[in-house]
MILUM-548943 format. One record per atom (N, C-alpha, C): x, y, z; residue in one letter. Coordinates in steps of 0.1 Angstrom, whole numbers, plus 5000, padded with zeros to 4 digits. Each point is the difference from the previous one (the first is absolute). Example, Ala and Ser with C-alpha at 12.3 -4.5 7.8 and 13.67 -1.06 7.14 Angstrom:
MILUM-548943
513249435078A499150125000A500950125000A499650114993S500950115000S499250115008S
END
This chain:
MILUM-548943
500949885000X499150125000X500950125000X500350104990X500750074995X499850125010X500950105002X500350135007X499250094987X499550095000X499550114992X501350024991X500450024988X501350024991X500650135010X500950014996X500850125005X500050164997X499350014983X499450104997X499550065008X498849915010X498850075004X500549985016X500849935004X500150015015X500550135008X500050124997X499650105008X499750084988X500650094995X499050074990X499950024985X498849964993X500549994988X499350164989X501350064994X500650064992X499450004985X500049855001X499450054980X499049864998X499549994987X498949905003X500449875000X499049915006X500349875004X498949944999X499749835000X499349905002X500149935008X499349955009X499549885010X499449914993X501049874995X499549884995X499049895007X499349944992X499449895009X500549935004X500450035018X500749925006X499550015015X500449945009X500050055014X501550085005X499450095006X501450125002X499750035015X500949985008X500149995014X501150195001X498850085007X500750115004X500750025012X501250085000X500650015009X499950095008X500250164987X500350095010X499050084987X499750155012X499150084988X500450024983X498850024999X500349994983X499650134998X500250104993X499450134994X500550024986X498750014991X500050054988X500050124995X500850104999X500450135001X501350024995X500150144992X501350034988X499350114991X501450084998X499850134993X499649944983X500449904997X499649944990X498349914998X499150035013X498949965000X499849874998X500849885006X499949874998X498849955001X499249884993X499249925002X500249885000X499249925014X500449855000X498949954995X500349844992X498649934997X500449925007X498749945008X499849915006X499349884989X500349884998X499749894993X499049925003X498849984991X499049915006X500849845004X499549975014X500949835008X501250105007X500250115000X500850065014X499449965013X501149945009X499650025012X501150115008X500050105007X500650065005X499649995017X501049905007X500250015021X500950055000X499350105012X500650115007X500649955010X500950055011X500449955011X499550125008X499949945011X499450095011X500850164999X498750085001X500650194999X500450044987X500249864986X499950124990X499050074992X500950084996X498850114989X500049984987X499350004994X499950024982X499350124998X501050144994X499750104998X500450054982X499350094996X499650034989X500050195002X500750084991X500250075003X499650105013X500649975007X500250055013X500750125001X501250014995X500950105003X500850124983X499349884991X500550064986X498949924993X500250034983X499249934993X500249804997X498149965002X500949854995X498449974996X500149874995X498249954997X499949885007X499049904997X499649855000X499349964995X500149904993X499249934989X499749845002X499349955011X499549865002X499049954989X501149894998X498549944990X499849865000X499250015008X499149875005X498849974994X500149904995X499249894987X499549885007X500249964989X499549845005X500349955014X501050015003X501349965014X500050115011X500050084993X499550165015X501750025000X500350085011X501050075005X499950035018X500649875006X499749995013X501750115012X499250105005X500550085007X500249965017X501049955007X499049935017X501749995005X499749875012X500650025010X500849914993X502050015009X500849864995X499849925016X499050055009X500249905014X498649864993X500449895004X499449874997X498850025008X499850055011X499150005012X499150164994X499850064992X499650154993X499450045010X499750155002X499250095009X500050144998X498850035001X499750204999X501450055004X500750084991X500950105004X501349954995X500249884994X501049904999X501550124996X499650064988X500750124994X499050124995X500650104999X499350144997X499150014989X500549954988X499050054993X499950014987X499650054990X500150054987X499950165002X501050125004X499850114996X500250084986X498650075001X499950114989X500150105002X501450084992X500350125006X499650144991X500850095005X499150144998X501149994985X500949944996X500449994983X500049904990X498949945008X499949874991X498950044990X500649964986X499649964988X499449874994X499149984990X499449914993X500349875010X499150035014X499549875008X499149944993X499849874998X499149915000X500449865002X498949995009X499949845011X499149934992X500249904992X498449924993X500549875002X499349915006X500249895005X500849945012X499850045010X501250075011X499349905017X500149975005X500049955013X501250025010X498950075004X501250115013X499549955017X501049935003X499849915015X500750045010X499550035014X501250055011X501150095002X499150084991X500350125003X499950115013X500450114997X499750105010X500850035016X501449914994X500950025014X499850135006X500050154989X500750125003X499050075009X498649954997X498750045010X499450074985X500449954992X499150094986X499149884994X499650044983X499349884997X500949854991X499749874995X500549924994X500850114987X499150104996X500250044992X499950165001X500850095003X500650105004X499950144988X499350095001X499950094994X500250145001X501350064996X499950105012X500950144983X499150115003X500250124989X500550085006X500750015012X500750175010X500750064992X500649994989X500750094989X498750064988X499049885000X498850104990X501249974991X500149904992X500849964985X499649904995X499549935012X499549864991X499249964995X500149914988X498349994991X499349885007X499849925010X499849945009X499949864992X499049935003X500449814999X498649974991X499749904993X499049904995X500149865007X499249985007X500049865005X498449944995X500849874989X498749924995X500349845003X498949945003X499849845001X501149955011X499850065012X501049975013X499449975006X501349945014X499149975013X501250065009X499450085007X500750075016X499749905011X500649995007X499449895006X501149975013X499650045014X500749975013X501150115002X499450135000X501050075003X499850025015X501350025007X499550065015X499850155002X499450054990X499450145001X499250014988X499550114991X499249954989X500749944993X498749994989X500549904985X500550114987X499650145005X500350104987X499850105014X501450124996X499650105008X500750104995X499250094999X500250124990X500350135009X501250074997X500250165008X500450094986X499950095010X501150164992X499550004987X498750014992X499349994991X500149934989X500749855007X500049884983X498649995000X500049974987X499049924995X500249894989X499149884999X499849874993X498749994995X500149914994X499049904991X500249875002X498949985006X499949865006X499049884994X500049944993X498749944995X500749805001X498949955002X499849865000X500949935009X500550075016X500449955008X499550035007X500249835012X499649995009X501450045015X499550065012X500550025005X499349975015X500949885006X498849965008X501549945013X499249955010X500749975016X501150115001X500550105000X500250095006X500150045014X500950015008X499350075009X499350165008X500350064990X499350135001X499050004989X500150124991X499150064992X500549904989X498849984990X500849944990X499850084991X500350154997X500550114995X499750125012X501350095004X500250125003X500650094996X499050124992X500450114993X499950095009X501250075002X499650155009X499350114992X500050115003X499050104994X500350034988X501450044999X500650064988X499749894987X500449865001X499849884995X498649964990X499949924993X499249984991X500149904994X499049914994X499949874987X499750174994X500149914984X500450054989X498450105000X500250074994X498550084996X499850034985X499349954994X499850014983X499150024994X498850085010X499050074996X499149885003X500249855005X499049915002X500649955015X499349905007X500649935006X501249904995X501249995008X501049934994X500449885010X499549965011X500349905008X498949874998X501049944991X498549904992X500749884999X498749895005X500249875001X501349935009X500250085009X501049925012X498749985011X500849925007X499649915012X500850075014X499150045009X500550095013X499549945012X500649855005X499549925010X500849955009X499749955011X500849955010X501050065008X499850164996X501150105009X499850025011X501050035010X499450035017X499150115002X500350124992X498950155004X499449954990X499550114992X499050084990X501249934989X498750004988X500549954987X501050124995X499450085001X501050144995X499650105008X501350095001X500050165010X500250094987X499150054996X500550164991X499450155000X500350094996X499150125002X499049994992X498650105005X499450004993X499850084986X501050064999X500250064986X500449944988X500649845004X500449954992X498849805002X499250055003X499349845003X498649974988X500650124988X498849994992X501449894989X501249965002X500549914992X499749885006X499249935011X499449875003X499149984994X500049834995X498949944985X499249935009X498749954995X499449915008X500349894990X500549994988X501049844995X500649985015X500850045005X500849935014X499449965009X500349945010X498749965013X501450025009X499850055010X500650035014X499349925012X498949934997X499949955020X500849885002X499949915013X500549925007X501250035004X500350155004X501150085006X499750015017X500850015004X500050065015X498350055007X500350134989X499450095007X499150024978X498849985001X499849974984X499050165001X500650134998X499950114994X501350074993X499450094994X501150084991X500250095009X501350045007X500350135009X501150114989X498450095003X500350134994X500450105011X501450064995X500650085013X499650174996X498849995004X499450194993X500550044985X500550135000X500250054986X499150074996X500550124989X499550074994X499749924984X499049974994X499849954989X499450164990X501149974993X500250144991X500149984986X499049914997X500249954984X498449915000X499749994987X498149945002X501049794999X499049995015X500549835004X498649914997X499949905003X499149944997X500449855011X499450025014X500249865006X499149904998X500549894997X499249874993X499849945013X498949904997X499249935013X500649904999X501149965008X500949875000X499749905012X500649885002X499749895008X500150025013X500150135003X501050035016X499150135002X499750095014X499750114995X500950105000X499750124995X501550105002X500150095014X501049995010X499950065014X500850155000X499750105001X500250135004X500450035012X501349995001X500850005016X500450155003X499950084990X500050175001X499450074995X499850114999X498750094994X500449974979X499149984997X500350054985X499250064996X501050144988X499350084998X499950044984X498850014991X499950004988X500050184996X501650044990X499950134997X500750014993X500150124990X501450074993X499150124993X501150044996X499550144992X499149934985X500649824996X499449964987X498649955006X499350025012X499249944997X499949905004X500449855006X500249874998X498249935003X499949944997X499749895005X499649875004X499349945011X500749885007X498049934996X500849894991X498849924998X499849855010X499250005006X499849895005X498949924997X500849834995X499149934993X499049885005X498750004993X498849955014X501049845000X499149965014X500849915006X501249965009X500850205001X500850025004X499650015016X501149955010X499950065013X501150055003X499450145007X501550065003X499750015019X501449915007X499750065013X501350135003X500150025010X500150115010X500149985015X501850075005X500049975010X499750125007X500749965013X499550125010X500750134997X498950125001X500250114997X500850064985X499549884988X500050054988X498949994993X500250074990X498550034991X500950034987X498750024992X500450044983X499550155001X500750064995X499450165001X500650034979X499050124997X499650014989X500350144995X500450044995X500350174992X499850045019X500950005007X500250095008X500250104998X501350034996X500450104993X500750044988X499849894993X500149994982X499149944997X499949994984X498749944995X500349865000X498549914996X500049865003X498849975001X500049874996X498549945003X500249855003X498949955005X499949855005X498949974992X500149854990X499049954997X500049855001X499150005011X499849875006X498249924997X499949954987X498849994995X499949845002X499149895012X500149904993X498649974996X499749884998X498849954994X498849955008X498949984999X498949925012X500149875002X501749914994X500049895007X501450015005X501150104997X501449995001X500350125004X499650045017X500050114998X501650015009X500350205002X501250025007X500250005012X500849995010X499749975013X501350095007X499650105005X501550095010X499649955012X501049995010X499349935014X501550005009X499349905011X501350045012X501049884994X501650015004X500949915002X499949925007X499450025014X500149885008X499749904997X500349925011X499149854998X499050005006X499550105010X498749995006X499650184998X499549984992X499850164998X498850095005X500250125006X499250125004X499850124998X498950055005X500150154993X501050065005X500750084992X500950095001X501449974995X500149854997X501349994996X500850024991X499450094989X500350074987X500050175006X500950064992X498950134999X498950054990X500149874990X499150064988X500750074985X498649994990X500450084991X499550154999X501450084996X499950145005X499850054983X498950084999X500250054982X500250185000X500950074994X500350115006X499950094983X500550145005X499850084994X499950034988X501049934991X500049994991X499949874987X499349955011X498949904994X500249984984X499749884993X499350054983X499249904999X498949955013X499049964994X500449855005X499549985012X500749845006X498449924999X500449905002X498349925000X500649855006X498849995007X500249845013X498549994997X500049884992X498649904993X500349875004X499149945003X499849885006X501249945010X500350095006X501450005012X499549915009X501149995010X499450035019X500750035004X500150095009X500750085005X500150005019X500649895003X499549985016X501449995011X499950025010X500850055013X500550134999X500350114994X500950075003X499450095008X500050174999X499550095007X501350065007X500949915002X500950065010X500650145002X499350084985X500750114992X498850105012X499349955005X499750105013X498450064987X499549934990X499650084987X499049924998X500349864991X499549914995X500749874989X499149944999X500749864989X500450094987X499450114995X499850054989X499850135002X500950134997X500150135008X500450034984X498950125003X500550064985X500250185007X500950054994X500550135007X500550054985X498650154998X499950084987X500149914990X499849895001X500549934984X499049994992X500349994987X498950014985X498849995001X499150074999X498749934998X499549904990X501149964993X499649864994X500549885005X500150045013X500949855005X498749935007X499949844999X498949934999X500449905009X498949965007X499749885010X498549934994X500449904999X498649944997X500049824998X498949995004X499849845001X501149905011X500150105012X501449965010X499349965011X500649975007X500049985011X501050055013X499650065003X501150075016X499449975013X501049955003X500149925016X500950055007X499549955016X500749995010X501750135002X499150084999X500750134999X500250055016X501350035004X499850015015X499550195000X499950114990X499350095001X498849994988X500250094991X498950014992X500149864988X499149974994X499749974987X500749984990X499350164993X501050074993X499550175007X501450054998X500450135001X499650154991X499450105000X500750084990X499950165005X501350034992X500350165009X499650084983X499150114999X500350024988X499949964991X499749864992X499849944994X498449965000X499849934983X498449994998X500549904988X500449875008X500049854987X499049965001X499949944987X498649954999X500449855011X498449975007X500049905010X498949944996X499949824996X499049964998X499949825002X498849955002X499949855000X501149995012X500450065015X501149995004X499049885013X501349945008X498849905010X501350015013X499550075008X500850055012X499749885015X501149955004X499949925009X500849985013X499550095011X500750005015X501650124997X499850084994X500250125003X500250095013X500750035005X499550015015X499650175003X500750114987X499550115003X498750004992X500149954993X498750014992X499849944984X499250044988X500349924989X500550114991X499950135002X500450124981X500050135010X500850055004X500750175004X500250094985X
END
């Protein structure tokens, strides 16, 4: 069982190939060079690591990666016999890496460094980020994909599953690919310790409902607040989507935030969705009389108050909540649905509002049209 060639045993310079073989790593490997190296990886590579190394990709200068896994795949993992979460660090993607693409790839035991199997990280803002197709992530001791310093990827027809954290974490800046559609299509997001995925909400209109996310930890999508500043469209996926900070729909363009029937969005304590606060924006959350939308509490045993609610504000362009329900919040000291000066075309109708620990719905200033609404255990009352 061969040592990695020598080329590549600490850093390689100009381009190379990884033949189909098994290649026992020693010591870090980094693909980086003023000459922009690219390595191909060979479909029947197997590449073990030894405990604590890294496989990096422009990290510190220009380099690429090119795995191509076919028929045979391209197996990434431990060199210990006994394997385990953390075994070695990882696959990092750095802020100069060039024409990544992972297609046929099985990435195992990863995550020594406390990052993910597969490491994404843009702090220089140079990188054109990664393509990962027809893979499997799989037993990292921290996530299975974890994204900082605003990489972004394209992920499609992998599964990324037993994990022990997230089996994707994007911090705010971070992103899957955005292409004017959803682009996180047809992977599998199962068996991870938390939440299938942690990302912002500005960026959660690139989740497909081709993918399925439950039989995770914790089976919602944690959305960490955000400003959504571009028109999104959240699809009603297998999981519901959880709102762990306020999110807020605005920009000077206008955006916005479609939510599609069948969707449930929860809400933890002391967040809400607020709306043209103080930019423009609108919410359109239309579902149907058999598939309708559902805003509501996070908990597991849920009460009035444990939201603050949807807040629709001044500069409104016309929001509408049809065949909704809209139940626990209030906490906003207001209502489930507080409209302050906003449009007179903004619409409530064929909904349902519950268990509101103040009002109903709210309105300061405002005259939306209100209709077919069915008000239930409200505690200040059902329409202010």
């Amino acid at each position: 069982m061969p040592e990695l060639h020598r080329a590549l045993r600490h850093h390689l310079r100009e381009r190379d190939l990884v033949r189909a073989d098994v290649h026992v790593i020693t010591c870090d490997v980094g693909v980086a060079g003023s000459a922009a190296p690219v390595l191909k990886v060979e479909d029947g590579a197997t590449l073990e690591f030894n405990a604590g190394i890294a496989f990096s990709v422009g990290s510190s200068t220009w380099g690429g990666l090119v795995v191509e896994g076919d028929a045979l795949g391209v197996t990434f993992t431990s060199a210990d016999p006994t394997p385990a979460p953390g075994d070695w660090d990882g696959i990092l993607v750095g802020s100069y890496a060039r024409a990544v693409s992972i297609d046929g790839a099985v990435v195992l035991y990863a995550g020594g460094t406390g990052h993910g199997g597969v490491y994404l990280d843009d702090n220089a803002g140079s990188g054109t980020g990664a393509s990962i197709t027809d893979s499997l992530i799989a037993y990292s001791a921290t996530s299975g994909v974890h994204m900082s310093s605003g990489a972004r990827a394209d992920i499609t027809g992998t599964t990324v599953s037993d994990n022990t954290e997230y089996g994707l974490y994007l911090d705010d800046t971070s992103a899957l690919s955005r292409s004017g559609t959803a682009s996180f299509t047809d992977n599998v997001v199962t068996a991870n310790g938390y939440e299938p995925i942690y990302l912002s909400a500005n960026h959660a209109d690139t989740l497909d409902a081709s993918s399925t996310y439950s039989g995770n930890g914790t089976d919602r999508l944690y959305v960490n607040g955000d400003t959504v500043d571009v028109d999104s469209t959240w699809q009603a996926l297998d999981v519901p989507w959880y709102i762990a900070r306020d999110v807020t729909v605005q920009a000077s363009t206008a955006p916005r935030l479609t939510i599609e029937p069948g969707t449930t969005v929860s809400f933890g304590r002391g967040a809400g969705l607020l709306v043209a606060s103080s930019n423009y924006g609108s919410l359109y959350a239309v579902g149907t009389a058999t598939d309708d939308i559902v805003f509501t509490s996070g908990q597991a045993s849920p009460a009035a108050g444990d939201w603050n609610g949807i807040t629709i504000g001044t500069r409104d362009n016309g929001s509408t909540l049809q065949n909704t329900t809209v139940e626990y919040g209030g906490a906003n000291a207001k209502g489930n649905v507080y409209f302050y000066s906003a449009s007179s075309s903004s619409v409530v109708a064929d909904s349902t509002i519950a268990y509101s620990s103040s009002w109903g719905i709210y309105r300061v200033s405002s005259t939306p049209t209100i209709s077919n609404v069915a008000y239930l255990g409200n505690a200040s009352g059902e329409l202010y």
